[in-house]
C-alpha positions as CSV (number, residue, x, y, z in Angstrom):
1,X,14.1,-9.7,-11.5
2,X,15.2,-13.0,-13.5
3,X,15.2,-16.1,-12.0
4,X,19.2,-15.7,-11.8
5,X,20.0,-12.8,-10.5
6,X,21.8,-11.8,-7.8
7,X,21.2,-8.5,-5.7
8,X,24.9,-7.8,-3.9
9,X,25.3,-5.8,-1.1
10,X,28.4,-4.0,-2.4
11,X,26.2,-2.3,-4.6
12,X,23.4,-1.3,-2.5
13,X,23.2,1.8,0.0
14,X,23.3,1.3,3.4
15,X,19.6,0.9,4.1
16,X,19.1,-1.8,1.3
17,X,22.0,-4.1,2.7
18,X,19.9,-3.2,6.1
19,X,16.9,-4.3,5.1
20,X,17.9,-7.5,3.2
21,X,19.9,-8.2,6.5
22,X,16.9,-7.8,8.8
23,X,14.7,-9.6,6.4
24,X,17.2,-12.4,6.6
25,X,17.2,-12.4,10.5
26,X,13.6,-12.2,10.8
27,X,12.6,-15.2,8.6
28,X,15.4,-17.4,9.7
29,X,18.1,-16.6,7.3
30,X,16.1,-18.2,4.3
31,X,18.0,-14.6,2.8
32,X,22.1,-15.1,2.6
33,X,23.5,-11.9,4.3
34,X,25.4,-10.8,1.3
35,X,22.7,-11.4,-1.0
36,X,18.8,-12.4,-2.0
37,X,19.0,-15.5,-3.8
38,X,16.3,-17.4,-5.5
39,X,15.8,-20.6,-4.4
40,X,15.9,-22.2,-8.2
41,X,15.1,-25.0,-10.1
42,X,13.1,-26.8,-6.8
43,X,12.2,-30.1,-8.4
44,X,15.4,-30.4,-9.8
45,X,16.6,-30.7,-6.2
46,X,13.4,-33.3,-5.3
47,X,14.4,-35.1,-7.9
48,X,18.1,-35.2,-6.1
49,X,16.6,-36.2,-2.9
50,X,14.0,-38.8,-4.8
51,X,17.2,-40.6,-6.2
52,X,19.0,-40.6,-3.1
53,X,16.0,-41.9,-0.3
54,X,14.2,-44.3,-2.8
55,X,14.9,-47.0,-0.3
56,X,13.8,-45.5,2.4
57,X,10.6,-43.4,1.6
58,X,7.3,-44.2,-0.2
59,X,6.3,-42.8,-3.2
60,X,3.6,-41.2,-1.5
61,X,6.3,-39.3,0.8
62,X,8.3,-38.7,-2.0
63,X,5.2,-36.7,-3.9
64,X,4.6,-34.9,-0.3
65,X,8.5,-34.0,-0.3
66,X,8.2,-32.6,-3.7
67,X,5.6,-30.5,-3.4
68,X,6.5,-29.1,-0.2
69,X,9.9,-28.1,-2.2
70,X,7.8,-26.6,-4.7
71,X,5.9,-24.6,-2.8
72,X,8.5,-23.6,-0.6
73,X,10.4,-22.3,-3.7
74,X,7.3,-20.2,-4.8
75,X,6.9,-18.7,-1.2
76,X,10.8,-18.2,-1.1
77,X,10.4,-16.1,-4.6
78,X,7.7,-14.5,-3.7
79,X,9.9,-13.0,-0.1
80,X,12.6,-12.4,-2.6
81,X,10.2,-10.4,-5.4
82,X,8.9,-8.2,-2.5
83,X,11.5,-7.4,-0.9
84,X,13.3,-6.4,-4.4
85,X,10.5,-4.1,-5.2
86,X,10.9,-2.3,-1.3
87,X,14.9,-1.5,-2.0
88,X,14.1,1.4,-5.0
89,X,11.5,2.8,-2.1
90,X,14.1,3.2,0.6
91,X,15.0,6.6,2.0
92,X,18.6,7.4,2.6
93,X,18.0,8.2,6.1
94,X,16.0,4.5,6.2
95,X,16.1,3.1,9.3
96,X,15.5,-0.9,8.8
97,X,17.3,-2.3,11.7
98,X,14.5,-0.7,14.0
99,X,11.7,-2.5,12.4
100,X,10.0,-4.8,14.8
101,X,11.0,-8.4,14.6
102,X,7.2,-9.7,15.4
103,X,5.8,-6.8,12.7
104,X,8.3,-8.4,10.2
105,X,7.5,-11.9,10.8
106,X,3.9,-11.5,10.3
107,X,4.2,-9.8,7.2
108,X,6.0,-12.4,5.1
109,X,4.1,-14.8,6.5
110,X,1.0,-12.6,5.2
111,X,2.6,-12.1,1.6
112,X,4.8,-15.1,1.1
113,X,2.0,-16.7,-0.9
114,X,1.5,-13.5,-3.1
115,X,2.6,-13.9,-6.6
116,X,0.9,-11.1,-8.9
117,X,3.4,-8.4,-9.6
118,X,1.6,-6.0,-9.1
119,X,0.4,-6.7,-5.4
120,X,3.8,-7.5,-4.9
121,X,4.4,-3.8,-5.5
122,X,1.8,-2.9,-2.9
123,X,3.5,-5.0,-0.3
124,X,6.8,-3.4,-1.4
125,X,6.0,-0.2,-0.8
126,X,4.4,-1.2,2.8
127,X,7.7,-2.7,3.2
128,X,9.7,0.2,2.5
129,X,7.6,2.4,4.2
130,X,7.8,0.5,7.6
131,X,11.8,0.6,7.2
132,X,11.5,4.4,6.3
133,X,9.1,5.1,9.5
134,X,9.0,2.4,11.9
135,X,5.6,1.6,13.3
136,X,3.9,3.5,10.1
137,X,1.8,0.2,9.3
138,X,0.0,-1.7,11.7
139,X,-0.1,-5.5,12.4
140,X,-3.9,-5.3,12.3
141,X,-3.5,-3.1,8.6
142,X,-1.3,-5.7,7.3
143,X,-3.3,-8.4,8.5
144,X,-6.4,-7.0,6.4
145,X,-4.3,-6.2,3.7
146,X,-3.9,-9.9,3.3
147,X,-7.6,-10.5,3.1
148,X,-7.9,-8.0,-0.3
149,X,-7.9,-9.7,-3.4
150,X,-6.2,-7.9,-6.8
151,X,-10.0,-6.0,-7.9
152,X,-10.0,-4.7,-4.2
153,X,-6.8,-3.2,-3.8
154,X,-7.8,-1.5,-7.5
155,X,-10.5,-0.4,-6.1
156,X,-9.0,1.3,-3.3
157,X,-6.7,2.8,-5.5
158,X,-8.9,4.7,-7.9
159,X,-10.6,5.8,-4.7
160,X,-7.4,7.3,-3.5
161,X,-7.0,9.5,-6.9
162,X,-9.5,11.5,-5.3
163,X,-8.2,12.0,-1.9
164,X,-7.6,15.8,-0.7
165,X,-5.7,16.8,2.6
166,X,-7.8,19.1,4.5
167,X,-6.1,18.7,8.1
168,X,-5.6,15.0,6.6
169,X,-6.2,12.2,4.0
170,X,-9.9,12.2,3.0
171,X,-11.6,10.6,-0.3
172,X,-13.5,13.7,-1.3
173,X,-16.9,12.3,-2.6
174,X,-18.9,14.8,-2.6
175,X,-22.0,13.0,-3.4
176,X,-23.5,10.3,-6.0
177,X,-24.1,9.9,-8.4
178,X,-21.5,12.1,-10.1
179,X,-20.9,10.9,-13.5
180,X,-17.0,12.3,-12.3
181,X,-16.9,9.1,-9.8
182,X,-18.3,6.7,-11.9
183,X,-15.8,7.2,-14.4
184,X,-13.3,5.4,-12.2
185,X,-15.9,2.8,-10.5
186,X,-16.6,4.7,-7.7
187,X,-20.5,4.5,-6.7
188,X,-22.4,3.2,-4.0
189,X,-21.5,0.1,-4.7
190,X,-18.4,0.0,-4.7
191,X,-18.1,2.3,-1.9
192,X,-20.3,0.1,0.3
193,X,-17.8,-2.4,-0.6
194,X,-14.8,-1.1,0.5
195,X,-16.5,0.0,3.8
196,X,-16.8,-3.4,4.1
197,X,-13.3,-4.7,3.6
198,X,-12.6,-2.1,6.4
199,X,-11.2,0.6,4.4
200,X,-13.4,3.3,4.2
201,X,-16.6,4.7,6.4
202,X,-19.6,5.6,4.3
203,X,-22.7,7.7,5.4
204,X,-24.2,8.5,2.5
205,X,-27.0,9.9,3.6
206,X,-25.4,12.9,6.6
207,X,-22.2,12.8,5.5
208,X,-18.8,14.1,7.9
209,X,-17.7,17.7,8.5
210,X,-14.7,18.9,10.1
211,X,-16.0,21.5,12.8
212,X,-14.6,24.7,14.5
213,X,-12.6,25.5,11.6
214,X,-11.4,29.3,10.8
215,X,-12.0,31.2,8.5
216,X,-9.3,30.9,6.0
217,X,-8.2,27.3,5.1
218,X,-5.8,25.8,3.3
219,X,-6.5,22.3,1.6
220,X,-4.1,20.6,-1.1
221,X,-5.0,17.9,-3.8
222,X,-1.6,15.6,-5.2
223,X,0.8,19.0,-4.3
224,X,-1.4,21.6,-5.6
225,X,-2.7,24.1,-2.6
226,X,-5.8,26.0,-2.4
227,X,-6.9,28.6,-0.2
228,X,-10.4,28.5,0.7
229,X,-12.5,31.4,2.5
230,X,-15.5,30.6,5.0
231,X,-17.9,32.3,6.1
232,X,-17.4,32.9,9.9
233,X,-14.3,34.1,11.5
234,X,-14.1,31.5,13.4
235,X,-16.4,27.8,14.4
236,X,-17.1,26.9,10.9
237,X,-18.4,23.6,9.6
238,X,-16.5,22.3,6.7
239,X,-18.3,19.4,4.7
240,X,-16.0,16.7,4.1
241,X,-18.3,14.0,1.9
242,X,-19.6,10.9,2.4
243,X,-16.4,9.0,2.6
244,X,-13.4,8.8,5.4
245,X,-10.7,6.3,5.4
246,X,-10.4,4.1,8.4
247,X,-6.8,3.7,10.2
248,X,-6.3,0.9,7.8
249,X,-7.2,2.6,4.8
250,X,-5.0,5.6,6.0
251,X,-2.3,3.9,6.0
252,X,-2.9,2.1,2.7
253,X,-3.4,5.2,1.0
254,X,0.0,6.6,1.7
255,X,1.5,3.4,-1.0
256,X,-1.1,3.3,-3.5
257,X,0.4,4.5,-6.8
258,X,-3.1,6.9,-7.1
259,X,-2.9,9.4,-10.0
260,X,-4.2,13.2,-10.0
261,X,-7.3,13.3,-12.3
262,X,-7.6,17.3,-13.8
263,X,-11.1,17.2,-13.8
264,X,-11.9,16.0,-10.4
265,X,-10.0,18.8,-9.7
266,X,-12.2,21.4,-11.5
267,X,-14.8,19.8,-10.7
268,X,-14.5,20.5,-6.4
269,X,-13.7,24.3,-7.4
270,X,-16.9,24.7,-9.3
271,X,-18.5,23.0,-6.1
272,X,-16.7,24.6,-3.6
273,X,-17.6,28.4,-5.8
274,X,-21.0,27.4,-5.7
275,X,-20.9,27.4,-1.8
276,X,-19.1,30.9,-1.6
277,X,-15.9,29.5,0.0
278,X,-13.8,31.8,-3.1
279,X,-11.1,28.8,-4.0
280,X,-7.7,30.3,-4.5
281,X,-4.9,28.5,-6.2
282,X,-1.7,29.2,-3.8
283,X,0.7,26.8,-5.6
284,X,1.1,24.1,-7.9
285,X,3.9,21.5,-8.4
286,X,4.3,22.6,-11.9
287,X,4.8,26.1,-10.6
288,X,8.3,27.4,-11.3
């Protein structure tokens, strides 16, 4: 978005002009209701201020005054650039207005000070996906998501590439080293790491298992399904890896803009057909 453009409401859905209106309301209309305006040229306007209250201000007030105006205008960007990168994200049944007030406050004030574009796109995308599920991100998530620096959030990301739903979201590492997971940084390293930034939990040595599962099961990886066959009829133990997310990382997966990688995908199947559990492709989103 350049520096002067102008995002009108008239030609916005419904839930964009809802959202740029509760974003307005909730950090104290710094948004005009009919549109998001960048505050521009900020030291032009110091400079207006400097001319006009030379008398009556130091020069060491005046610097303070300028760069609070300079900062402000970054932080005001910033609020704009986010929220611009949330509007493409919205649902058509996007509910904005029932965002909380609190949880909306406390997350520009967490990414008002972000500036790369493409954590900006992260905190879109949490953005729009509070407005199209209320109460789908915490307070506590998007106070550690604040804490994650560019290389973490990366991280996390190339992590999720390999996340399979079996009952729900789990980074499917089977074991390490696998020269399949270091391909993409993931070791135990790194993996330590993000257990650390409270993403992940790691046993590397046991591992986790879902238990009293039946017989038949149906997992899915990025929209393809397989079928899987145990051995009991019922009561089995399903090995799951050595990674989980944590609530946090949960609900950070569900923006990350992961990518399906083919042969992480073969390689689980060979696994899984070395353990007798007869995978069965059941559909695929390239499927006709």
């Amino acid at each position: 978005m350049s520096s002067n453009s102008l995002i009108n409401l008239g030609d916005l859905s419904k839930p964009a002009t809802a959202l740029i209106e509760k974003v307005s309301d909730a950090v104290g209309g710094i948004c005009k209701p009919w549109q998001i305006v960048r505050v521009a040229k900020a030291d032009a306007e110091a400079e207006r201020i400097r001319a006009e209250s030379r008398i009556q201000v130091s020069d060491i007030q005046q610097r303070a005054l300028l760069r609070f105006l300079t900062e402000e205008g970054k932080k005001q960007g910033n609020i704009e650039e986010i929220t611009a990168k949330a509007l493409p994200l919205l649902k058509d049944e996007a509910e904005p207005r029932e965002i909380d007030d609190d949880w909306i406050t406390n997350f520009f004030d967490k990414s008002r000070i972000v500036s790369d574009s493409d954590m900006q796109q992260i905190w879109g995308a949490i953005l729009a996906s509070e407005a199209n599920s209320p109460r789908s991100f915490s307070r506590k998530t998007v106070n550690l998501i604040a804490d994650l620096e560019k290389p973490d959030a990366e991280l996390f990301t190339a992590l999720c590439g390999f996340v399979w739903t079996i009952g729900e979201a789990i980074p499917l590492v089977l074991r390490l080293p696998v020269q399949v997971y270091e391909n993409y940084g993931i070791d135990f390293r790194a993996l330590s790491h993000l257990e650390t930034l409270g993403l992940i939990r790691f046993d590397h040595s046991v591992g986790f298992s879902r238990i009293g599962v039946s017989q038949r099961l149906r997992v899915a990886y990025f929209g393809t399904e397989v079928g899987l066959t145990l051995q009991n009829d019922r009561d089995n133990q399903f090995p799951c890896g050595t990674t989980l997310f944590t609530k946090a990382g949960t609900e950070l997966s569900r923006v990350c803009a992961a990518k399906r990688i083919d042969e992480f995908f073969n390689y689980v199947l060979e696994e899984w057909t070395k353990k007798g559990f007869s995978p069965t492709l059941l559909s695929s989103p390239n499927a006709d």
